[in-house]
C-alpha positions as CSV (number, residue, x, y, z in Angstrom):
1,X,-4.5,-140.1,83.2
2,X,-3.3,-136.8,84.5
3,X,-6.4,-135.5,84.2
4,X,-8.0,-137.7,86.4
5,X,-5.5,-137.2,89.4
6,X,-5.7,-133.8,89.1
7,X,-9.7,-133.9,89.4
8,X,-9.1,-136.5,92.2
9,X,-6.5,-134.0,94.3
10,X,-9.2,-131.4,93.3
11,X,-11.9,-133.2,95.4
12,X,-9.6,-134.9,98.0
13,X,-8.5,-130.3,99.0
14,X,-12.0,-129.3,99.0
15,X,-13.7,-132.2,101.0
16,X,-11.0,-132.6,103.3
17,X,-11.4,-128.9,104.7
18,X,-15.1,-129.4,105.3
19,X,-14.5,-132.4,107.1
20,X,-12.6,-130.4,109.7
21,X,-14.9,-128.1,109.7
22,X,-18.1,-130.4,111.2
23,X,-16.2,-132.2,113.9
24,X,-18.1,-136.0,115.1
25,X,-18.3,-135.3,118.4
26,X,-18.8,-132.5,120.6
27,X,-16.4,-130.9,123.5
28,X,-16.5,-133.7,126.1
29,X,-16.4,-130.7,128.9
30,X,-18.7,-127.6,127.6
31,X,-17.7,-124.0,129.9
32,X,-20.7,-123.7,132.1
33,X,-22.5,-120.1,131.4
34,X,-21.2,-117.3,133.9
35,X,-23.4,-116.7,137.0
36,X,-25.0,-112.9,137.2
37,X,-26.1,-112.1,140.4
38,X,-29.8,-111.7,140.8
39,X,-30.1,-108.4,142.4
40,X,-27.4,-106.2,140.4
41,X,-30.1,-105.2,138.1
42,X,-32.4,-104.5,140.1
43,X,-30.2,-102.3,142.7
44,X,-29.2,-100.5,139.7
45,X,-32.7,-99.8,138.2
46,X,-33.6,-98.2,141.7
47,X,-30.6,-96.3,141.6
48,X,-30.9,-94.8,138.4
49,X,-34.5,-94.2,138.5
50,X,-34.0,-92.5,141.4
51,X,-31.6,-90.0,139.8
52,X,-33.5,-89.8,137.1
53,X,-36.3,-88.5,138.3
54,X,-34.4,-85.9,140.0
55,X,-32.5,-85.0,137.0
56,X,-35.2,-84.8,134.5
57,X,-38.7,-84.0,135.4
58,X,-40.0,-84.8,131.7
59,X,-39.7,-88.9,132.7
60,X,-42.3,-91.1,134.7
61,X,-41.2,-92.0,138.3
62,X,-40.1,-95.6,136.6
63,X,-37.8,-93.9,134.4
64,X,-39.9,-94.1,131.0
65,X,-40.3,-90.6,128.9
66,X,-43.7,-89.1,129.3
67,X,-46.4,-89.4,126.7
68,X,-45.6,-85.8,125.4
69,X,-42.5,-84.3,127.5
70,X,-42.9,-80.9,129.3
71,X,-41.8,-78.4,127.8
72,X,-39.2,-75.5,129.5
73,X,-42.4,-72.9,129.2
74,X,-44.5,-75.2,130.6
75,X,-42.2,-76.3,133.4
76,X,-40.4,-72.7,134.3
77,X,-42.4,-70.3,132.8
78,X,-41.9,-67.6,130.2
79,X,-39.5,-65.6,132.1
80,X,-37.0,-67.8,133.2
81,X,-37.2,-70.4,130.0
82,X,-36.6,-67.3,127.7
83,X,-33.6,-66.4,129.8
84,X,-32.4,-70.0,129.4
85,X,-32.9,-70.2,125.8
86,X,-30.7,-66.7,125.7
87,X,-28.2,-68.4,127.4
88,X,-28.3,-71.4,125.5
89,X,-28.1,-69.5,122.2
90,X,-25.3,-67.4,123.3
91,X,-22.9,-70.6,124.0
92,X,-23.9,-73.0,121.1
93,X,-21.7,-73.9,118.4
94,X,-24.6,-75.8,116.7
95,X,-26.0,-74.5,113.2
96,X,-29.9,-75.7,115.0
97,X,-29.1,-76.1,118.5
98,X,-32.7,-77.2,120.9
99,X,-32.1,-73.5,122.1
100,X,-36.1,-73.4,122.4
101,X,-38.8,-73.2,124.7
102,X,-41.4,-75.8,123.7
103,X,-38.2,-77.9,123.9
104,X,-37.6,-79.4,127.6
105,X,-35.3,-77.4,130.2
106,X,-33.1,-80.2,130.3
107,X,-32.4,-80.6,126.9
108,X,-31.2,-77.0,126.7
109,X,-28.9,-77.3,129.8
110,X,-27.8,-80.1,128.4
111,X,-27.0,-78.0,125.2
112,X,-25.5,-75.4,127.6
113,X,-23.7,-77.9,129.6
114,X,-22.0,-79.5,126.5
115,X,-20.8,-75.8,124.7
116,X,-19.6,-74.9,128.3
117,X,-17.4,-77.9,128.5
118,X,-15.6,-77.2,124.8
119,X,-13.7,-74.6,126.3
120,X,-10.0,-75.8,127.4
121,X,-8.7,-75.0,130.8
122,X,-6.9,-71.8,129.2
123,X,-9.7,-70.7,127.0
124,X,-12.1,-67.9,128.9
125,X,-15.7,-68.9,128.9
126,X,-18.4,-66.8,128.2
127,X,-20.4,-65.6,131.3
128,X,-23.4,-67.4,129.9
129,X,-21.2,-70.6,131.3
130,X,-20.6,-69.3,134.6
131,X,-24.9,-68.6,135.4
């Protein structure tokens, strides 16, 4: 007999939890979805498209990378992307920083930029920074 009470409190804990689970009815009053504004996105896109172009001549004037992107030889020339890539060597912590000229300028000034900017306000940077 005691066995069968305990099988039936058994059952009666693990059905009753899944009954609370899958309610009979749903909410009577469901929260209606939040209204975007139509033209944020698109004000946006313009905008940043527009300062990406300006900022990175390796993307397409929608924004999209080029099929192959420039690279700092092609786009500056021997001369000033080897002085770039001297500068980018002589500031980079990295063990492989993109310190190279078949890599795009901006990926080196990035490199540059980003070296530069782990120096603290009492730390003196190197004059590579300062070009």
């Amino acid at each position: 007999m005691a066995y069968q009470i305990s099988k039936l409190w058994l059952a009666a804990a693990l059905i009753v939890p899944l009954a609370a689970c899958n309610p009979a009815s749903p909410p009577s009053d469901p929260a209606p979805p939040p209204v975007i504004p139509p033209t944020t996105p698109a004000a946006a896109s313009v905008a940043m498209t527009t300062a990406v172009q300006s900022v990175n001549p390796s993307l397409s004037p929608e924004g999209q990378p080029l099929e192959q992107p420039l690279s700092c030889l092609d786009e500056r020339g021997p001369q000033q992307a080897g002085n770039l890539v001297q500068r980018c060597l002589a500031v980079s912590p990295a063990t492989r920083p993109p310190c190279n000229v078949q890599n795009p300028c901006a990926m080196i000034e990035d490199e540059i930029k980003r070296s530069c900017d782990m120096y603290g306000p009492t730390e003196t940077k190197p004059k590579e920074c300062a070009a």
